[in-house]
MILUM-947819 format. One record per residue (C-alpha): residue number from 1; residue in three letters; x, y, z. Coordinates in steps of 0.1 Angstrom, whole numbers, plus 5000, padded with zeros to 4 digits. Example, Ala and Ser with C-alpha at 12.3 -4.5 7.8 and 13.67 -1.06 7.14 Angstrom:
# MILUM-947819
+-----+-----+------+-------+------+
!   n ! res ! east ! north !   up !
+-----+-----+------+-------+------+
!   1 ! ala ! 5123 !  4955 ! 5078 !
!   2 ! ser ! 5137 !  4989 ! 5071 !
+-----+-----+------+-------+------+
# end
This chain:
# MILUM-947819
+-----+-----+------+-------+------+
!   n ! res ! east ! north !   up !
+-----+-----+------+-------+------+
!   1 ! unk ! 1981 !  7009 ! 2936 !
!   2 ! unk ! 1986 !  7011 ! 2972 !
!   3 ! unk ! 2005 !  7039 ! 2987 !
!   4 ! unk ! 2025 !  7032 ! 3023 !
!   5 ! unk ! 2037 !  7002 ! 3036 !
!   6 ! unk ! 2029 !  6981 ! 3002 !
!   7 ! unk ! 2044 !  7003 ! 2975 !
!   8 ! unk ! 2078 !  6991 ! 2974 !
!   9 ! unk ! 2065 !  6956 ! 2975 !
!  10 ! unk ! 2038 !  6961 ! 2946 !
!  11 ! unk ! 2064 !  6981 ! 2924 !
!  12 ! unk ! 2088 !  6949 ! 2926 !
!  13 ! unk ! 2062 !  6924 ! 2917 !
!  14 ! unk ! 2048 !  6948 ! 2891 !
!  15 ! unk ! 2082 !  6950 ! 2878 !
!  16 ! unk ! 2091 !  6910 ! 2876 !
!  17 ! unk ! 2058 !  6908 ! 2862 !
!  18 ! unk ! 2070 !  6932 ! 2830 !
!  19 ! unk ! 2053 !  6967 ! 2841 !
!  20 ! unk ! 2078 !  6990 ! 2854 !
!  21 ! unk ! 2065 !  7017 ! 2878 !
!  22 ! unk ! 2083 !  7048 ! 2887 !
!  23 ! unk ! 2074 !  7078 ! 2912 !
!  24 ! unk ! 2089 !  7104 ! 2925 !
!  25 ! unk ! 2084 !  7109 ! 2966 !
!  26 ! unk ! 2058 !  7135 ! 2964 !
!  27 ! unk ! 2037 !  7119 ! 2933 !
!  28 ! unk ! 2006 !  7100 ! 2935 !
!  29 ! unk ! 2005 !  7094 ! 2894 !
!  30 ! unk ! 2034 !  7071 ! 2891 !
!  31 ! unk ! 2049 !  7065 ! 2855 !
!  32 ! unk ! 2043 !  7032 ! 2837 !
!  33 ! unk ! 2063 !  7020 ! 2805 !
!  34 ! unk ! 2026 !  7007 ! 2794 !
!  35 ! unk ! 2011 !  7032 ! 2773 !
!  36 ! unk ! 1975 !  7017 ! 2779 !
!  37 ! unk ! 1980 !  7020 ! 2819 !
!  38 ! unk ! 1970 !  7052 ! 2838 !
!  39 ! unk ! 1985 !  7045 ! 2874 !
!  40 ! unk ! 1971 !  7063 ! 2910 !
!  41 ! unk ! 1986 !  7057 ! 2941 !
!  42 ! unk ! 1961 !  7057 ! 2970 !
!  43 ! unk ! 1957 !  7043 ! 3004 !
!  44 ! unk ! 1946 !  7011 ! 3004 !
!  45 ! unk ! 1918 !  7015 ! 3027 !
!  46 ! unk ! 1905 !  7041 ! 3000 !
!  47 ! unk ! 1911 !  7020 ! 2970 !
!  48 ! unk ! 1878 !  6997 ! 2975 !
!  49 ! unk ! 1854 !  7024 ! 2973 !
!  50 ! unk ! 1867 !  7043 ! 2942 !
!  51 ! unk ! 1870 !  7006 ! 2926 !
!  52 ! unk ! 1832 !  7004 ! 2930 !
!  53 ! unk ! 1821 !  7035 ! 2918 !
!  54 ! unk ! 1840 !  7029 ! 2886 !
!  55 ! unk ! 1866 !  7063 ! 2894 !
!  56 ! unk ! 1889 !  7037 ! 2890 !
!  57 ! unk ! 1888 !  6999 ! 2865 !
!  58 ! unk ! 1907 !  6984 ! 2887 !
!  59 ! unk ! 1929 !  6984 ! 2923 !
!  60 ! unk ! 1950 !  6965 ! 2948 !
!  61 ! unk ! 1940 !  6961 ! 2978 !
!  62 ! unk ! 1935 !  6939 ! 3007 !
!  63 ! unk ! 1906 !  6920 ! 3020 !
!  64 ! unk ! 1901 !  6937 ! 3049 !
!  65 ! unk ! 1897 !  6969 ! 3034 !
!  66 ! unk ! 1869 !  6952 ! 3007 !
!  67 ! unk ! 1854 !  6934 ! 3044 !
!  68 ! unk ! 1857 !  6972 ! 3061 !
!  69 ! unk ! 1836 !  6992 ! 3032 !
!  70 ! unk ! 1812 !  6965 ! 3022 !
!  71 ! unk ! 1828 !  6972 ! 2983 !
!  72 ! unk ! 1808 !  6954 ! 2958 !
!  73 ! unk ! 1839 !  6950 ! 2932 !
!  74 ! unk ! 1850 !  6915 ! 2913 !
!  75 ! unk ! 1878 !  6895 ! 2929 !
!  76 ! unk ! 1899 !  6891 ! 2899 !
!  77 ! unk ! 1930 !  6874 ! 2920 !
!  78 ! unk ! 1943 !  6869 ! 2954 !
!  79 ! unk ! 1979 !  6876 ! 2956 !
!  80 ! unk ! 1997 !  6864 ! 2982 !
!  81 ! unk ! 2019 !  6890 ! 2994 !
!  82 ! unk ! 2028 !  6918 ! 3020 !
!  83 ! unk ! 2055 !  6942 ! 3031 !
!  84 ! unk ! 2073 !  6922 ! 3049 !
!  85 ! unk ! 2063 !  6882 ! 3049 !
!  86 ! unk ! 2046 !  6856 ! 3027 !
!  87 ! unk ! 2021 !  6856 ! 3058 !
!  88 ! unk ! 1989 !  6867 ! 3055 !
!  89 ! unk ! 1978 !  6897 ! 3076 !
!  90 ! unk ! 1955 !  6889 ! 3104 !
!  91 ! unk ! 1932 !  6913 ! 3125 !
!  92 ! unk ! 1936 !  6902 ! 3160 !
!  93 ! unk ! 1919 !  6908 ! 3197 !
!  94 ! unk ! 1945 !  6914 ! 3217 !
!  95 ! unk ! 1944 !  6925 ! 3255 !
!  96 ! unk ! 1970 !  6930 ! 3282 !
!  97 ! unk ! 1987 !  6899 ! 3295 !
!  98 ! unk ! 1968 !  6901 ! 3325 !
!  99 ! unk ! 1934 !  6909 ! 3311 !
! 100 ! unk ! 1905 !  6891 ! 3326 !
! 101 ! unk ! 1895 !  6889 ! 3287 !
! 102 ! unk ! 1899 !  6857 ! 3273 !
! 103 ! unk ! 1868 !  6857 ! 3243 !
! 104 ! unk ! 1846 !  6877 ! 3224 !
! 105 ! unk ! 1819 !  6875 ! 3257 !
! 106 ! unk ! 1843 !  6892 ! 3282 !
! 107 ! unk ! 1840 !  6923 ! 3262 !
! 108 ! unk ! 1803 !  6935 ! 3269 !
! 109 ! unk ! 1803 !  6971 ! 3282 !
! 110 ! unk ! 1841 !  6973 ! 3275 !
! 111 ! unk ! 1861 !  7004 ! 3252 !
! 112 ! unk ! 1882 !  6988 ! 3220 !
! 113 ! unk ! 1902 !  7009 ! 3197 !
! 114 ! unk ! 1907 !  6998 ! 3158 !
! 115 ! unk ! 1915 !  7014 ! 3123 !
! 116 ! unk ! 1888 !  6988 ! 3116 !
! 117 ! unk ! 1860 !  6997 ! 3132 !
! 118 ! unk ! 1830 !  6980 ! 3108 !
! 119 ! unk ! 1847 !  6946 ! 3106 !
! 120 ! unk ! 1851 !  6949 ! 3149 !
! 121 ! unk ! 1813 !  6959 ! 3153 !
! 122 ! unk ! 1799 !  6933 ! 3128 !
! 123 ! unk ! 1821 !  6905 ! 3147 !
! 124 ! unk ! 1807 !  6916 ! 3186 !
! 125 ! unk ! 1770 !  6919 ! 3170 !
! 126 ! unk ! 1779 !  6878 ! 3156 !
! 127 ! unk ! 1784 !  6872 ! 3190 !
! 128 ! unk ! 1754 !  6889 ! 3209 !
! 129 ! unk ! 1780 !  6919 ! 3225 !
! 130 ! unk ! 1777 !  6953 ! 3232 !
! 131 ! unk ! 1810 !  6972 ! 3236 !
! 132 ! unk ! 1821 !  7007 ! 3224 !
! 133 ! unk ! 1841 !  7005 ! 3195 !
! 134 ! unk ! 1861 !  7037 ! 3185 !
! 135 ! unk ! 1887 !  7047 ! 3160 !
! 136 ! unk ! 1921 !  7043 ! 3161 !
! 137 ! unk ! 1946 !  7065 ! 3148 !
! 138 ! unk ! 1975 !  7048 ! 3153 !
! 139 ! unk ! 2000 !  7035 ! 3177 !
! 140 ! unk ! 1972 !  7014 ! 3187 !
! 141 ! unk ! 1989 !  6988 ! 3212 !
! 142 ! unk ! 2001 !  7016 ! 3235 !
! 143 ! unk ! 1963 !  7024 ! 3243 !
! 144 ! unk ! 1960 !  6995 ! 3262 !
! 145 ! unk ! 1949 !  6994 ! 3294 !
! 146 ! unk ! 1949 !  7029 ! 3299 !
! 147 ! unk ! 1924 !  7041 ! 3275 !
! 148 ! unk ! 1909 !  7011 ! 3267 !
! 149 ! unk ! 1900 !  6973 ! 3275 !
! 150 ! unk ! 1911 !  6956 ! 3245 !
! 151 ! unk ! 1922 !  6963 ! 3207 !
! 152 ! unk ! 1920 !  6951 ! 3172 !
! 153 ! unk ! 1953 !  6953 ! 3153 !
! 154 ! unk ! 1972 !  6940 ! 3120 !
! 155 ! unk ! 1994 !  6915 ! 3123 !
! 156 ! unk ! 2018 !  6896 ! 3103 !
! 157 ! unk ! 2034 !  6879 ! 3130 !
! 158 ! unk ! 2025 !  6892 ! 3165 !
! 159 ! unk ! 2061 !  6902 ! 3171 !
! 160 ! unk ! 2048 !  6940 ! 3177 !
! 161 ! unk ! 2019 !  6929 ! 3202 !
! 162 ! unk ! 2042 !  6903 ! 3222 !
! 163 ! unk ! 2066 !  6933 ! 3224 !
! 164 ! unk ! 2036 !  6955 ! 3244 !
! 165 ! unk ! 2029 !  6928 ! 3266 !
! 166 ! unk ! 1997 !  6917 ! 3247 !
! 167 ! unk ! 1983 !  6887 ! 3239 !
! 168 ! unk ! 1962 !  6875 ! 3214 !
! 169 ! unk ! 1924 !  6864 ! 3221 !
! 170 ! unk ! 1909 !  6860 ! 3192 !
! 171 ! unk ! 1915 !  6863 ! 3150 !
! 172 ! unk ! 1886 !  6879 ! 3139 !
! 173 ! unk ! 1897 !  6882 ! 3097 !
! 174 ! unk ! 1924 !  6866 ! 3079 !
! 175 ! unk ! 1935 !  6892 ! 3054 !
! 176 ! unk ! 1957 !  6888 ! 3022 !
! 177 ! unk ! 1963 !  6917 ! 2992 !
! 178 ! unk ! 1936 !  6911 ! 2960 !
! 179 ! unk ! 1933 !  6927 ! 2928 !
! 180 ! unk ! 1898 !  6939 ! 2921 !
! 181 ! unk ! 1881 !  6951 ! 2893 !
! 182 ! unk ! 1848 !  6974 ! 2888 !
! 183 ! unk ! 1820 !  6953 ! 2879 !
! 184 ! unk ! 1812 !  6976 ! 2850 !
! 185 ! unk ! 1851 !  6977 ! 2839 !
! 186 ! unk ! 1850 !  6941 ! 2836 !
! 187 ! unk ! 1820 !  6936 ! 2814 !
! 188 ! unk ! 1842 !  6957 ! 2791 !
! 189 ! unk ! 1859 !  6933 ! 2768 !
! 190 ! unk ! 1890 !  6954 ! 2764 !
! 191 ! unk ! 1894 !  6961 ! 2800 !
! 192 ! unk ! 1885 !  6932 ! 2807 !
! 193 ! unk ! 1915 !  6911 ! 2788 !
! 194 ! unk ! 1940 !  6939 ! 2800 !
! 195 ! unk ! 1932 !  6930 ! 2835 !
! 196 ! unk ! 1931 !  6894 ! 2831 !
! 197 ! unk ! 1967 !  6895 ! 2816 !
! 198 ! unk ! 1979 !  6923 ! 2840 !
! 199 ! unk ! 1964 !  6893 ! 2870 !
! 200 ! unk ! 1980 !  6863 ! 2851 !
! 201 ! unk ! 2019 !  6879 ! 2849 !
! 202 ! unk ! 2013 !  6889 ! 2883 !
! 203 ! unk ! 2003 !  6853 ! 2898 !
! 204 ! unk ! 2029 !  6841 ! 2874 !
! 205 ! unk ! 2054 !  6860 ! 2891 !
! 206 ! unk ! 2042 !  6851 ! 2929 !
! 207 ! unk ! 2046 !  6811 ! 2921 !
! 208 ! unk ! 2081 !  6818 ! 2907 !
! 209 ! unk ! 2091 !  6830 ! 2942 !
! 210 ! unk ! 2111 !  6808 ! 2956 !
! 211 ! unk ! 2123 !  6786 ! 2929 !
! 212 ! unk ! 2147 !  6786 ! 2906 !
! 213 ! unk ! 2160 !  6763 ! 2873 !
! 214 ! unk ! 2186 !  6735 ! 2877 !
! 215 ! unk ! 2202 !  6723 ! 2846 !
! 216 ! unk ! 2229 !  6701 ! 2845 !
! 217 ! unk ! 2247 !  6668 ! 2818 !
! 218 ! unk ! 2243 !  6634 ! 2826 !
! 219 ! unk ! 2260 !  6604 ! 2810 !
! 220 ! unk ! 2226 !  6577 ! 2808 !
! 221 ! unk ! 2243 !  6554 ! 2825 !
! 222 ! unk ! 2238 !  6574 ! 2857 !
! 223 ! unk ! 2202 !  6590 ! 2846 !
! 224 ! unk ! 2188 !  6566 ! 2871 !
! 225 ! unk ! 2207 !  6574 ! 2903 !
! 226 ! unk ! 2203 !  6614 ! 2897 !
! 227 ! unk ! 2162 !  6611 ! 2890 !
! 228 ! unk ! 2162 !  6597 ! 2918 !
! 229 ! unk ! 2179 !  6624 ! 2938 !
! 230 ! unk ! 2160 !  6650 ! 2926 !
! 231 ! unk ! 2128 !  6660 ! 2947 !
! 232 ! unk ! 2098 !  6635 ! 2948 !
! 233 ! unk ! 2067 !  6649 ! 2925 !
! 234 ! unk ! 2088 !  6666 ! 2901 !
! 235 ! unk ! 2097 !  6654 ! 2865 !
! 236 ! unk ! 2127 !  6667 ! 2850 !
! 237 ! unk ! 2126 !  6674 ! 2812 !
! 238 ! unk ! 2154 !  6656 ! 2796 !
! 239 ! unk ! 2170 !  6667 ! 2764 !
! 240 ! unk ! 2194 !  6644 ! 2739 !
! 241 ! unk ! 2232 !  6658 ! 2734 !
! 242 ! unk ! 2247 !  6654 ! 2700 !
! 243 ! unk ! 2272 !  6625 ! 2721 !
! 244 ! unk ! 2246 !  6596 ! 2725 !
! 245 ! unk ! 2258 !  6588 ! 2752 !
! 246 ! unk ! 2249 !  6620 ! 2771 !
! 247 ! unk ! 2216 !  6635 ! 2782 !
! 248 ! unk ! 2202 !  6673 ! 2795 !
! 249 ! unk ! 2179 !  6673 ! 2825 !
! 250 ! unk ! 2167 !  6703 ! 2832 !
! 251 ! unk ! 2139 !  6709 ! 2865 !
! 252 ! unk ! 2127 !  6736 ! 2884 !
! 253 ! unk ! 2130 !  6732 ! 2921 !
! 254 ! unk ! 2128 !  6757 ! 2953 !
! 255 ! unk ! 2158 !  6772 ! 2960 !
! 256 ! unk ! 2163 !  6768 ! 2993 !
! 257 ! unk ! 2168 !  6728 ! 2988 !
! 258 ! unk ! 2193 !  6738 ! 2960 !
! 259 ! unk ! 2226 !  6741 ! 2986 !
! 260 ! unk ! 2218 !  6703 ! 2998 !
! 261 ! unk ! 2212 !  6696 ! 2960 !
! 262 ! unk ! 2242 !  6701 ! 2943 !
! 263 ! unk ! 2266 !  6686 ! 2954 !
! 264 ! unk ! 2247 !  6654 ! 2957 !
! 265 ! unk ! 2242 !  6658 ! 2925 !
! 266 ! unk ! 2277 !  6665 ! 2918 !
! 267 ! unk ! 2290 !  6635 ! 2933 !
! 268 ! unk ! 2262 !  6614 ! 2918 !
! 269 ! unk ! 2282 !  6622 ! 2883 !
! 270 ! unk ! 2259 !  6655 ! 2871 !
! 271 ! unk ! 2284 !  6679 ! 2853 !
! 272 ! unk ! 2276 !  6715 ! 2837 !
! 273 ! unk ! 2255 !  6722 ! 2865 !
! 274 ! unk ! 2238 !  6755 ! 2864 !
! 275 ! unk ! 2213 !  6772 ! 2883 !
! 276 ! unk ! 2196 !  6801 ! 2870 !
! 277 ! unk ! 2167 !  6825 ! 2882 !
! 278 ! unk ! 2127 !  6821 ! 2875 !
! 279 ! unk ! 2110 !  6855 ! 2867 !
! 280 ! unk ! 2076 !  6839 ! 2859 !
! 281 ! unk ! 2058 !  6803 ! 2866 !
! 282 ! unk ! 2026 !  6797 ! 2851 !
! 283 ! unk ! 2005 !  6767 ! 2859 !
+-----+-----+------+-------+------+
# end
């Protein structure tokens, strides 16, 4: 499991997922309340490399750091997640606001700094350039223009570049977090089903983001006019009361459309309406 910026964010969705994962601040073996998982935290650039050399079954990771190490491992899932947004990180070319560099060709003979230096060399070899690349430490969009011509950073949502008076040239990988297996781990059959179920609660768990359950009584005579209030595309599951005259309608819808939702359904003669949380969604 990643270690840093992704912890907290991994722990939750392990935990809505049914694993709960606890660590103390210095430990890098959290605690699982599943007996058959042994849990490492690592950096996620390392995670890739002990994936493929079977140290560990199986890791969480993102793209970029599978792209970065040329890791031969199985893509079990993509999960669509980061610390902060639903976006997916992106590795960017960004330059001063008055750079003279506008594309990948304005950067022959020129000095970048990155944390990802293989991904930056491969993509100025795809375009016929020559250009020093060199390792970044941190605090990368403070080396620009001083130390050097241009950068390749993480973003989410260029906030932090804008602030430092870049702008963005080019994107040169679109990153998002995936759960990866050893090739050899997943030929295993047992390892193989406990990672399968581990990715399907997991995905289950991302699709319920954002939604929640709507339930609500409805005499039949106005059935009608609340289906068709509720969102286009989704069929409510109705359910007979003991009063004939009465029906259940339950539907799952996202909850930000809920506050608009309710009351028209309200007025449209809906009572008992109750909205309740989604843990899981599987498709």
């Amino acid at each position: 499991m990643p270690k840093g910026s992704l912890q907290e964010a991994t722990f939750a969705l392990f935990k809505k997922a049914g694993w709960d994962f606890k660590a103390s601040v210095r430990s890098y073996h959290p605690s699982c309340d599943d007996p058959e998982i042994e849990a490492t935290l690592l950096r996620a650039q390392e995670i890739p490399r002990y994936v493929e050399a079977g140290v560990l079954d199986a890791g969480i990771t993102g793209y970029d750091n599978i792209m970065e190490c040329s890791a031969d491992v199985h893509e079990v899932a993509e999960l669509k997640y980061s610390k902060a947004t639903s976006l997916p990180y992106r590795w960017v070319l960004a330059v001063p606001q008055n750079s003279p560099i506008n594309g990948p060709k304005d950067l022959e003979g020129k000095r970048i700094a990155t944390e990802l230096v293989n991904v930056t060399k491969r993509y100025l070899e795809s375009h016929g350039v020559k250009a020093e690349v060199e390792f970044s430490w941190g605090a990368t969009e403070v080396k620009v223009p001083d130390l050097v011509d241009a950068i390749v950073e993480g973003t989410e949502t260029g906030s932090t570049l804008k602030a430092h008076g870049l702008k963005i040239v080019d994107t040169l990988l679109v990153s998002t977090t995936r759960f990866v297996a050893n090739k050899n781990s997943w030929q295993d059959e047992w390892k193989r089903r406990k990672i399968e179920n581990i990715a399907m609660l997991i995905e289950a768990a991302l699709n319920a983001e954002g939604l929640v359950g709507l339930k609500m009584n409805v005499e039949r005579d106005n059935l009608d006019r609340i289906i068709n209030i509720l969102p286009a595309l989704k069929n409510p599951t109705l359910s007979p009361l003991s009063d004939e005259k009465w029906v259940a309608v339950e539907i799952i819808v996202e909850e930000k459309t809920v506050r608009d939702l309710i009351p028209k359904l309200r007025r449209a003669g809906a009572t008992g309406i109750v909205e309740y949380p989604l843990n899981k969604v599987i498709y």
